[in-house]
SEVEXKOL-194159 format. One line per 3 residues: number of its first residue (from 1); their letters; for each residue x, y, z of C-alpha. Coordinates in Angstrom, 2 decimals, decimal comma, padded with zeros to 5 digits, always signed. Example, Ala and Ser with C-alpha at 12.3 -4.5 7.8 and 13.67 -1.06 7.14 Angstrom:
2
1	AS	+012,30 -004,50 +007,80; +013,67 -001,06 +007,14 $
END
This chain:
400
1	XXX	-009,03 +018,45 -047,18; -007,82 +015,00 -047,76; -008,25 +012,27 -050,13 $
4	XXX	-012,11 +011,67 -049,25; -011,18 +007,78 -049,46; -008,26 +007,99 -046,65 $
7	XXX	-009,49 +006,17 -043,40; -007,29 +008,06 -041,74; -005,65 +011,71 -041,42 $
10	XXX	-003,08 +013,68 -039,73; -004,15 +017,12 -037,81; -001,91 +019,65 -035,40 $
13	XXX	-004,46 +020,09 -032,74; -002,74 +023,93 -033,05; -005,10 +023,99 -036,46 $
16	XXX	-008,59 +023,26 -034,80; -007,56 +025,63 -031,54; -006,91 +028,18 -034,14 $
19	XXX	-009,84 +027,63 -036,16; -011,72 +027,45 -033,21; -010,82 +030,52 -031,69 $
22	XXX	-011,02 +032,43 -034,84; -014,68 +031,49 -035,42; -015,87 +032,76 -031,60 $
25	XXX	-013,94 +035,60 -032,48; -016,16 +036,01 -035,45; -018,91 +035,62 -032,93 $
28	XXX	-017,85 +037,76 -030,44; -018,51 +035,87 -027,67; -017,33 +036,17 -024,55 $
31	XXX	-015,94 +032,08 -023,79; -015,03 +029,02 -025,78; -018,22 +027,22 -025,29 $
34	XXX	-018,06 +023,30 -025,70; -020,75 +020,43 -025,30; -021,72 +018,74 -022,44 $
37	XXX	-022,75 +014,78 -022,43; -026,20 +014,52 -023,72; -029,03 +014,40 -021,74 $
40	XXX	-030,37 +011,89 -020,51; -033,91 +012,11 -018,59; -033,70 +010,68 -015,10 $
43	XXX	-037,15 +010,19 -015,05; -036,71 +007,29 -017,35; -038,62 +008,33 -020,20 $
46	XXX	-038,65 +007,23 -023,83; -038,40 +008,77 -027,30; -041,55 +007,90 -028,81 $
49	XXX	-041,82 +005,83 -031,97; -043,11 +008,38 -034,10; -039,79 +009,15 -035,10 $
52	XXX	-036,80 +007,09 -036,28; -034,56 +009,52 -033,76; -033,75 +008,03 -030,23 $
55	XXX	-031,16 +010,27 -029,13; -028,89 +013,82 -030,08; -026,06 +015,32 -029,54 $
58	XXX	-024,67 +018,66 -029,93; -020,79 +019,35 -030,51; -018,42 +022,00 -031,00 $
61	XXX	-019,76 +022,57 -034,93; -021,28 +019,33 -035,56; -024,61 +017,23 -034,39 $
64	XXX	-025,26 +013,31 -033,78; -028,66 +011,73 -033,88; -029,41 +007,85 -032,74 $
67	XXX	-031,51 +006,00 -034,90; -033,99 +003,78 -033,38; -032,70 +000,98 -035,78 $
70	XXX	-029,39 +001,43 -033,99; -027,31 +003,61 -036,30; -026,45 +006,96 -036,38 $
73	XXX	-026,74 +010,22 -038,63; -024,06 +013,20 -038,17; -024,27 +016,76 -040,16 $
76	XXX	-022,07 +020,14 -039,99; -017,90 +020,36 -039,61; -016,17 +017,47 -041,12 $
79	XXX	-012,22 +018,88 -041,26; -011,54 +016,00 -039,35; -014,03 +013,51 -039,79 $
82	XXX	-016,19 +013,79 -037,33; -019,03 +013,06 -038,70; -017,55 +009,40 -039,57 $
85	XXX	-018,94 +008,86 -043,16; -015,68 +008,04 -044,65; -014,64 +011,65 -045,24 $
88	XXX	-012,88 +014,27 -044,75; -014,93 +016,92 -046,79; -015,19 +020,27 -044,85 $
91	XXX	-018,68 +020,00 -043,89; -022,37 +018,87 -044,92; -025,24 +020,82 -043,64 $
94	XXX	-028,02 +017,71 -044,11; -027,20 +014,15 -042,33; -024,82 +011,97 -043,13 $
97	XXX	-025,03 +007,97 -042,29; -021,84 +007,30 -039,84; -020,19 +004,30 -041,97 $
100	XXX	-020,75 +000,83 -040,69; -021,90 +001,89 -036,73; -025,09 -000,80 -036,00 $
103	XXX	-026,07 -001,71 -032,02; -025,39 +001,86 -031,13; -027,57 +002,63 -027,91 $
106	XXX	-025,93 +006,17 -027,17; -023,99 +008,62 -028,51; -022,18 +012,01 -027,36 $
109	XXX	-019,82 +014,69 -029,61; -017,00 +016,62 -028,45; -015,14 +019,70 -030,13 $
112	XXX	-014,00 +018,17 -033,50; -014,76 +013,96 -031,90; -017,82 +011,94 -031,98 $
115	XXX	-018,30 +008,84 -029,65; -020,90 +006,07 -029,42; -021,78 +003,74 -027,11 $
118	XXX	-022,68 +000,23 -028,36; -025,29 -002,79 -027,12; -022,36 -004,72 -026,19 $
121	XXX	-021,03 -002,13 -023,75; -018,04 -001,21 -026,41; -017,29 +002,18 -027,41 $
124	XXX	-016,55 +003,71 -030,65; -015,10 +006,97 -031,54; -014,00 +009,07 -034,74 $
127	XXX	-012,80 +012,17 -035,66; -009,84 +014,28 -034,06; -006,96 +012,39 -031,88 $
130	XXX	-004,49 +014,65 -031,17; -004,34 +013,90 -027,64; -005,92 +010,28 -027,43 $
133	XXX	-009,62 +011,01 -028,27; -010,08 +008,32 -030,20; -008,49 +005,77 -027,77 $
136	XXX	-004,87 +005,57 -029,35; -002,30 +007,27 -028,67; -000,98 +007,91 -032,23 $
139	XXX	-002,46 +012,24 -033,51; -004,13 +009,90 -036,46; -007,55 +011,24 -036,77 $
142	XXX	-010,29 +008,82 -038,22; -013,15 +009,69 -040,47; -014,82 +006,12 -039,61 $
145	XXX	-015,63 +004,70 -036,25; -013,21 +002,74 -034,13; -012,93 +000,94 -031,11 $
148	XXX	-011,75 +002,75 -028,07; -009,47 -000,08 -026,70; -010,14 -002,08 -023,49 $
151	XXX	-013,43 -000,87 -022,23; -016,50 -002,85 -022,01; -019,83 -002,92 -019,63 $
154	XXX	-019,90 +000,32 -020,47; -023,20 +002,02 -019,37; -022,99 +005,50 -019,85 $
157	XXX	-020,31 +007,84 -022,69; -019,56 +011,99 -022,43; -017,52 +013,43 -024,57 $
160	XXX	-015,47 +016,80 -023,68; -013,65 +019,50 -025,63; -010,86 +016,87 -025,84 $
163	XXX	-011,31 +014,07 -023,33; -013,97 +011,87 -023,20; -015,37 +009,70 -020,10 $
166	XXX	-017,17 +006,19 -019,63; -019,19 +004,82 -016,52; -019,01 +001,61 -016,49 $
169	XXX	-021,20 -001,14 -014,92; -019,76 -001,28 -011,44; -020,04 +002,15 -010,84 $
172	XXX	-016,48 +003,56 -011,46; -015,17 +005,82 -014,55; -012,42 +005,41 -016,75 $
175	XXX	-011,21 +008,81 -019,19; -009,08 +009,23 -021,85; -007,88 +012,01 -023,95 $
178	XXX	-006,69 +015,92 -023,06; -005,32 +015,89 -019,48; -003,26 +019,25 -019,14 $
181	XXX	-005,57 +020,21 -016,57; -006,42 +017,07 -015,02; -009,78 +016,61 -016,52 $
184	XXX	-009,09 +013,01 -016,37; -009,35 +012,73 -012,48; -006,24 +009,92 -012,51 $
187	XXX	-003,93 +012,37 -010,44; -002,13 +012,83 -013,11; -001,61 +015,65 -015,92 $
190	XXX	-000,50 +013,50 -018,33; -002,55 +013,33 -021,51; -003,98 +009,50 -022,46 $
193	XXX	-004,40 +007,50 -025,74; -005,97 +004,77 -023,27; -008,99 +004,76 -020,70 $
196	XXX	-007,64 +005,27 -017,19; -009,64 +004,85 -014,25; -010,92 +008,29 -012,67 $
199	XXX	-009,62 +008,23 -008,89; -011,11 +007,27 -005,89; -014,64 +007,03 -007,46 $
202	XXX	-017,55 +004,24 -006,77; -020,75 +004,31 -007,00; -021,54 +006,69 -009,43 $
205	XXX	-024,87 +007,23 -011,58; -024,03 +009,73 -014,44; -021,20 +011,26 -015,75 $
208	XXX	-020,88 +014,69 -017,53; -018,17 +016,00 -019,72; -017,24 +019,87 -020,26 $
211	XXX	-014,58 +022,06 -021,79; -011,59 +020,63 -019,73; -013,75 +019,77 -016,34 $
214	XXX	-015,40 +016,36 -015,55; -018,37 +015,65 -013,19; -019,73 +012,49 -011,48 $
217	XXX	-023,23 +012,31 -009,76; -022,98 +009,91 -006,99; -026,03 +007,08 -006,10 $
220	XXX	-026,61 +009,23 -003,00; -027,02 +011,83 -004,72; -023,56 +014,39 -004,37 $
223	XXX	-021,90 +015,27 -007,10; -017,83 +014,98 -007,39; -015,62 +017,34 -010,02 $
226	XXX	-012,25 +017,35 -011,07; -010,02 +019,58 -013,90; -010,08 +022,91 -014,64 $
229	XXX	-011,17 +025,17 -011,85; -010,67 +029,01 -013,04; -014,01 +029,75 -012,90 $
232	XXX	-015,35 +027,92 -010,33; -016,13 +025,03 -012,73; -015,25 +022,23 -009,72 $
235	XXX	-018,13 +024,19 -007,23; -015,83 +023,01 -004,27; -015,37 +027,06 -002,97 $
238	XXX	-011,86 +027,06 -004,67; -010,53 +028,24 -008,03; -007,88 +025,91 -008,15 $
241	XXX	-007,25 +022,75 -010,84; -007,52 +019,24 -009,31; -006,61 +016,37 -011,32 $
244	XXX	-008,53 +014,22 -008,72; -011,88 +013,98 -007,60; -013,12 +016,81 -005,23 $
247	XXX	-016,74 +017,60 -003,96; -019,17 +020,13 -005,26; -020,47 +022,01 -001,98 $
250	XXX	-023,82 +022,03 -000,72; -025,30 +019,29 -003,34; -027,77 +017,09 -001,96 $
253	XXX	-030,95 +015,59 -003,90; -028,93 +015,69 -007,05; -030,74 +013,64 -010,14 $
256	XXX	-029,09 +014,52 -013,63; -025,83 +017,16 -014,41; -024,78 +018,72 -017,15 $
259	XXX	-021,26 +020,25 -017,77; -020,75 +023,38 -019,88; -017,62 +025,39 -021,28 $
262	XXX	-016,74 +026,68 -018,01; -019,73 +026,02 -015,96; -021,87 +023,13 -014,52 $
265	XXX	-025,37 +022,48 -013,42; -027,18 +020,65 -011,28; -030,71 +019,10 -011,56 $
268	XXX	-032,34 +018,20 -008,07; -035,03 +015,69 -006,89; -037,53 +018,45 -006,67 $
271	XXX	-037,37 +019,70 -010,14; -034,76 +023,07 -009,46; -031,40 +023,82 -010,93 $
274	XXX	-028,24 +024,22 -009,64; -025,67 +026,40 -011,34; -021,82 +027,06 -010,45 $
277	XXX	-018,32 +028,75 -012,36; -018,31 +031,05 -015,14; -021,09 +033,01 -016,05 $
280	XXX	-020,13 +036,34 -017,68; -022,60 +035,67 -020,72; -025,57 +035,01 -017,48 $
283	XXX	-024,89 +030,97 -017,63; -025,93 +030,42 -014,17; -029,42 +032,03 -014,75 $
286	XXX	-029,22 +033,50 -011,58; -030,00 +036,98 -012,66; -026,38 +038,16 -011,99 $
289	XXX	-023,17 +038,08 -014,50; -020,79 +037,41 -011,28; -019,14 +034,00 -011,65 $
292	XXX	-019,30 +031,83 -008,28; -017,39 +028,60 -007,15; -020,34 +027,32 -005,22 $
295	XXX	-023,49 +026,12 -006,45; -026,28 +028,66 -006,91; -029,71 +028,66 -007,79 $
298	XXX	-031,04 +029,21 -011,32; -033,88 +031,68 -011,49; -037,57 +030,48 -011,90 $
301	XXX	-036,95 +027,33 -012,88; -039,33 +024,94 -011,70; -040,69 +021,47 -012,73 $
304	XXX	-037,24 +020,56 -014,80; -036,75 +017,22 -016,58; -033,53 +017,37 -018,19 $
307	XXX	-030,52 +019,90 -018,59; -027,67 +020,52 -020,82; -024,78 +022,80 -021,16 $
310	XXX	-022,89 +024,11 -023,62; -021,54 +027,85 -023,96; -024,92 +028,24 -022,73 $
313	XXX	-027,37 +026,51 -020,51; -031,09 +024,40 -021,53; -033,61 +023,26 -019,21 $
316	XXX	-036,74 +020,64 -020,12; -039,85 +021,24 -018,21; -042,41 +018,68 -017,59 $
319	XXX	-044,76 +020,49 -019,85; -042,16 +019,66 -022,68; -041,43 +022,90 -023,43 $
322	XXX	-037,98 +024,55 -023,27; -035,93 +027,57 -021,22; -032,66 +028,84 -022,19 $
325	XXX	-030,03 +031,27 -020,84; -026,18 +032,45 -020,73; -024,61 +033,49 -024,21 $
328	XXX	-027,13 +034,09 -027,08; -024,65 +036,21 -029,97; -025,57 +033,47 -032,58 $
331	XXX	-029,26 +033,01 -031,82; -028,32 +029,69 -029,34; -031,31 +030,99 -026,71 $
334	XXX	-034,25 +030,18 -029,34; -036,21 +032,74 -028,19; -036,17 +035,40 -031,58 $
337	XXX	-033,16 +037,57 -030,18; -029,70 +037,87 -030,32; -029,34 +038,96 -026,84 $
340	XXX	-027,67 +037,10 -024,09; -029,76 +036,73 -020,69; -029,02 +036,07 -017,17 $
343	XXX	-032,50 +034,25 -016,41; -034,31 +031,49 -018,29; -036,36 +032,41 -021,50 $
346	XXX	-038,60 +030,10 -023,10; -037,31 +028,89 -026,28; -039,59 +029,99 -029,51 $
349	XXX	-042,70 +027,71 -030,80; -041,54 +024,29 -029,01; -043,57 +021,69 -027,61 $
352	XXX	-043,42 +017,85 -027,08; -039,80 +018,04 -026,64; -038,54 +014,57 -025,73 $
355	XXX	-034,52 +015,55 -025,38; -032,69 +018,54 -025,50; -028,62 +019,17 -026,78 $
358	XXX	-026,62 +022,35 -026,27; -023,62 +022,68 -028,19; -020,84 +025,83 -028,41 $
361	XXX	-023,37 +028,11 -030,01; -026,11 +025,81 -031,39; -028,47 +024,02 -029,43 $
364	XXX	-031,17 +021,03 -030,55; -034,20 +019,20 -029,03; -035,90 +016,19 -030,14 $
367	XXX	-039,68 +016,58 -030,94; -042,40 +013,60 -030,77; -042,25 +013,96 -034,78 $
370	XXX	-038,97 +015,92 -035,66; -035,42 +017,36 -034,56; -035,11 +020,91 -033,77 $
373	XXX	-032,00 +023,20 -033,94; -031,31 +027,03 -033,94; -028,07 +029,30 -033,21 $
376	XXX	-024,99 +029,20 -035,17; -024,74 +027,67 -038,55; -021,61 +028,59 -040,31 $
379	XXX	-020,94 +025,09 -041,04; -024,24 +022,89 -041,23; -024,45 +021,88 -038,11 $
382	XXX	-028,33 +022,86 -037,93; -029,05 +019,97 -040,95; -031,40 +022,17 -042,20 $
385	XXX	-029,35 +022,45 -045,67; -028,29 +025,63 -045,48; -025,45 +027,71 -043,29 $
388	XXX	-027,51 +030,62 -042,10; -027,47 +030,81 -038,28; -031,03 +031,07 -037,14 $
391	XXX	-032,18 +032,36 -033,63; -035,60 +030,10 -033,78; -035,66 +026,29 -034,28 $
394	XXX	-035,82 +025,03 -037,90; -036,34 +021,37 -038,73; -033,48 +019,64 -039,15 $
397	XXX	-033,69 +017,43 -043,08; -033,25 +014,09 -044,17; -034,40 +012,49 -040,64 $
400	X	-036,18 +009,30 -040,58 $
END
């Protein structure tokens, strides 16, 4: 812990990969799980106004939520500010205001990184920079938010294990951040301090961030992938990296995605999932435990609304109720076990769900009234002011 008046603060990215790896250990799971980019409803509905909460987010330990007046609220790990309230204090298990962020329209959190997305189509970002998260070059984290440089008419933010991505408003991408495995689609493996512009891509709708892959869901509705490919992440039929641009196979129809620690999915026009890559823990929901590199179907899932992946999977139905599946060791599934499941279960006691987050192992929805979260808790990031992992949603304190 630093001085909790320092802006700023110097971390070996060795020190969160160890820390990180030591608490799944704890966990026993089976993968580093990660968030995806927060999802959005491509039906184009609203938050209602009963609640100050427009949006959440779900990161490696920590949560976001987007206040209707424009600000934000963070809770859980802090080491390295990424909860952006002027500290570096280890961790706060109730919301904390993010320091001096107004106009914010959208935000996303990564592994130890938070990122928002501003009126003005700006983006800030705080926390870890190791490899550029932040939008300079210079391993300085940053426990308030700053301005990623040089990108405006930004539309859309996702924020990866260590890279983050932007759509902007003429329909190409620009990423920054972690590139070892060429999650920033530039051709390259080079990691960046400063947006680059994803190859070869136009006309795109929605962008999704995972552990070290990228997705981009086209305006006729394909889907294009690019990074890590080990599991079958990319969903081209291959298990090789590409650090540009490839094709998921056999997508047509497509209307959100959602990009998980080694997985993706796939929401189409008539209200199924598509699932591809890892899914040892069952994160495909496909009733099997047999990774794939091509897109498969989840089980039972009908009448979806919005998705989200993490180290597991979430699905919103049009009844506003939720399923979950894949890895469930912390309690991430909802549904009153421990026990990790290959096909969608219905998460405990929830209805009117607006939007739903899935983080590494903790997961959240926003309710007409309230914010939900359940799974892991070791370090606050269920805001319910405690740190005991929960496998049913509790409310979330301090909440407008």
């Amino acid at each position: 812990m630093t001085n909790a008046h320092s802006r700023q603060h110097r971390v070996p990215k060795g020190r969160v990969l160890a820390g990180l790896l030591a608490l799944l250990v704890a966990l026993t799971t089976g993968a580093l799980t990660t968030p995806a980019a927060l999802a959005a409803d491509p039906s184009g509905a609203h938050c209602p106004p009963r609640t100050g909460v427009r949006a959440i987010a779900a990161g490696g330990s920590h949560s976001l939520a987007l206040l209707s007046n424009g600000t934000a609220r963070a809770w859980g790990d802090n080491q390295y500010g990424g909860l952006g309230n002027g500290t570096y204090e280890n961790e706060s298990n109730t919301p904390v205001t993010v320091t001096g962020l107004t106009h914010a329209r959208a935000v996303d959190a990564g592994t130890a990184h938070s990122l928002a997305l501003l009126s003005n189509g700006t983006v800030k970002a705080w926390g870890f920079n190791e490899d550029g998260e932040l939008g300079e070059f210079n391993d300085v984290a940053s426990s308030k938010p700053v301005t990623v440089t040089g990108l405006t008419r930004v539309r859309a933010i996702a924020a990866g294990d260590f890279h983050n991505l932007a759509l902007l408003s003429n329909g190409t991408v620009k990423a920054w951040g972690d590139n070892e495995l060429g999650q920033l689609g530039n051709g390259a493996n080079t990691d960046s301090g400063k947006p680059v512009t994803v190859t070869g891509l136009t006309h795109v709708r929605a962008i999704a961030a995972g552990r070290i892959h990228s997705l981009a869901l086209l305006s006729n509705g394909t889907v294009k992938a690019w990074g890590a490919n080990d599991r079958g992440q990319l969903g081209n039929g291959t298990n090789t990296d590409s650090s540009t641009p490839v094709t998921v196979a056999g997508l047509t129809h497509v209307r959100a995605i959602a990009a998980g620690d080694r997985h993706s999915l796939a929401l189409l026009s008539n209200g199924t999932v598509k699932a591809w890559g890892y899914n040892e823990s069952g994160e495909l929901g496909n009733g099997t435990n047999t990774s794939t590199n091509k897109p498969v179907t989840v089980a039972g899932l009908t009448h979806v609304r919005t998705i989200d992946a993490g180290g597991h999977s979430l699905a919103r139905l049009s009844n506003n109720t939720v399923k979950a599946w894949g890895a469930n060791s912390s309690g991430q599934l909802g549904n009153g076990t421990n026990t990790s499941t290959n096909k969608p279960v219905t998460v405990t006691g929830l209805t009117h769900v607006r939007a739903i987050a899935a983080g590494w192992t903790h997961s959240l929805a926003l309710l007409s009234n309230t914010v939900k979260a359940w799974g892991y808790n070791g370090s606050g990031q269920l805001g319910n002011g405690t740190n005991t992992s929960t496998n049913k949603p509790v409310d979330v304190k301090d909440l407008p």
